[in-house]
Structures are given as structure tokens and as C-alpha cells.
N, C-alpha and C positions, 0 to 999 in steps of 0.2 A: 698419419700426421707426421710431418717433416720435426725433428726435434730441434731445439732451439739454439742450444751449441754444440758444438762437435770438440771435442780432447783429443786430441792425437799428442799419443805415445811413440814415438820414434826408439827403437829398441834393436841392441846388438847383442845377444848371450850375456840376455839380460835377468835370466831363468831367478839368479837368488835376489831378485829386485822385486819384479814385478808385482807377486803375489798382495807386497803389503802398497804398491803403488795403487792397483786397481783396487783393492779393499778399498782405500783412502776414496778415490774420486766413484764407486757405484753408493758411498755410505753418505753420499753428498743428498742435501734435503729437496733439492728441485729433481725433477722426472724427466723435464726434457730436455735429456741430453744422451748425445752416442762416445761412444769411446773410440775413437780408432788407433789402432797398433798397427803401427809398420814394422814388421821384423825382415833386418838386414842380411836374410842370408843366415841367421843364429846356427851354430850347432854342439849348444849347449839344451835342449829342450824348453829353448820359449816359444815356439812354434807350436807344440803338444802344451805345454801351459795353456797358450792365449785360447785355442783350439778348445778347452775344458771351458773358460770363462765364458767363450759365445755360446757354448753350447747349453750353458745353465744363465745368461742373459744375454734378452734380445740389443742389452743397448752397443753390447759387446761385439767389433768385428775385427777382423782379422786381413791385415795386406801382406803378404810374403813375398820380397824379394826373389826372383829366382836367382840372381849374380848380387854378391856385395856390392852396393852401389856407391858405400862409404859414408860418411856424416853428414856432410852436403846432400850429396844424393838423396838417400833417405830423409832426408828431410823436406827437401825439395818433392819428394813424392808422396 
């Protein structure tokens, strides 16, 4: 089943953020919904964070920049 809205998180070495962001929106009362994280290239360990979150939920996924693509960019993707 397709979930019903999508989050996106657009994130740059966002390692001491994250943690309490995604608490915030998997503590949320409706089910369907996905998360997605775009990490820009991070290399501060949000890549390995977000990496732990999908792996302990499905609503959780992960997009990784291979080049900075910069604010716009990553947004845009």
C-alpha cells in the first residue's frame, strides 16, 4: 500500500539535528506516511544516522547525494 504522504527532509551535516526531527514526525498518530531524507553530500555522519533509522523503520528512506548539489538542488531532488 502506497502511504498517504510523503516528508521530505532535505539535510546537509545535519547529524546533531536529525535525531530529535525524525523522533518528532515517526511519533506522529497517522501510519501512513514515508519519510524521505535527501542528504547533501553530509560528512558529518547523517548518512550513517539516517542509514540506522531505515533500518529499524520501513517508513524511513534514505537519498544520498553523490556531489553537493547545494540548497536548491537538494531540494529540488
Amino acid at each position: 500500500m502506497r502511504p498517504t504522504i510523503s516528508v521530505c527532509v532535505p539535510t546537509y551535516n545535519g547529524v546533531k539535528y536529525l535525531p530529535v526531527c525524525l523522533e518528532s514526525i515517526l511519533s506522529q498518530s497517522l501510519d501512513s506516511f514515508e519519510v524521505l531524507v535527501v542528504d547533501d553530500h553530509s560528512n558529518d555522519g547523517t548518512f550513517d544516522l539516517v542509514q540506522e533509522y531505515a533500518a529499524r523503520d520501513r517508513r524511513v528512506h534514505l537519498l544520498a547525494n553523490p556531489d553537493n548539489l547545494g540548497l536548491v538542488g537538494n531540494w529540488n531532488r
